[in-house]
N, C-alpha and C positions, 0 to 999 in steps of 0.2 A: 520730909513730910510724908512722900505716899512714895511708892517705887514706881521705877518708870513708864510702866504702863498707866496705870493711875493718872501721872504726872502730864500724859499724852494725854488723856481723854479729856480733864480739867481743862490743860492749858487751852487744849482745841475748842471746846465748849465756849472758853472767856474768847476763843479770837471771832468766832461765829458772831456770837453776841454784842460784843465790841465792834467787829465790821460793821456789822446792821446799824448797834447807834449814831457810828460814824458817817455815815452814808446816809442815813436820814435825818444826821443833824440835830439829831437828840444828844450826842457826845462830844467834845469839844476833838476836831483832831488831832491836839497836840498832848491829848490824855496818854502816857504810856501804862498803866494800871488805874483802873476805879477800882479801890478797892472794896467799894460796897456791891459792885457787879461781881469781884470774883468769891467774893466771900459768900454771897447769894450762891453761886457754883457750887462754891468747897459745902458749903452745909448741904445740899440735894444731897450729894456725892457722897455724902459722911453717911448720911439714911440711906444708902444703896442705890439710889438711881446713878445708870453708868450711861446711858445712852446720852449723847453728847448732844443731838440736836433738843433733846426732851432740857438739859439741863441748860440749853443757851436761850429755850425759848422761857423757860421757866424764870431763867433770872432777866432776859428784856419784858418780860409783860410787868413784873415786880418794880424793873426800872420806871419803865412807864407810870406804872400808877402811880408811881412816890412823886413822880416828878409833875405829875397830873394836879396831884392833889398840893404842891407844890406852889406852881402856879396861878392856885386858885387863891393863896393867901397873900393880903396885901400888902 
């Protein structure tokens, strides 16, 4: 899919993002991949952003509000 540096930055980006939801119990811990979190990743990444914190916060705030908007339906 991307060569190894690539592969670093994504991957590290999804564990950023994945600790956080797990940690504040927005993500279940027994989650090994969300793949709607990493795929949030991969697309930033595909339009050029590289910077890893920018893409982990990018895809938890995206999490958040899906899951916001989520919880509002009955």
């Amino acid at each position: 899919m991307f060569d190894p540096i690539s592969n670093y930055v994504v991957g590290d980006a999804y564990h950023i993002a994945a600790n956080y939801l797990k940690a504040t119990g927005r993500l279940s811990g027994d989650v090994d991949v969300h793949q709607p979190l990493l795929d949030s990743i991969v697309d930033d990444f595909r339009s050029g952003k590289t910077n890893r914190l920018i893409l982990a916060n990018r895809a938890i705030a995206r999490f958040e509000k899906i899951n916001d908007v989520l919880e509002l339906v009955p």
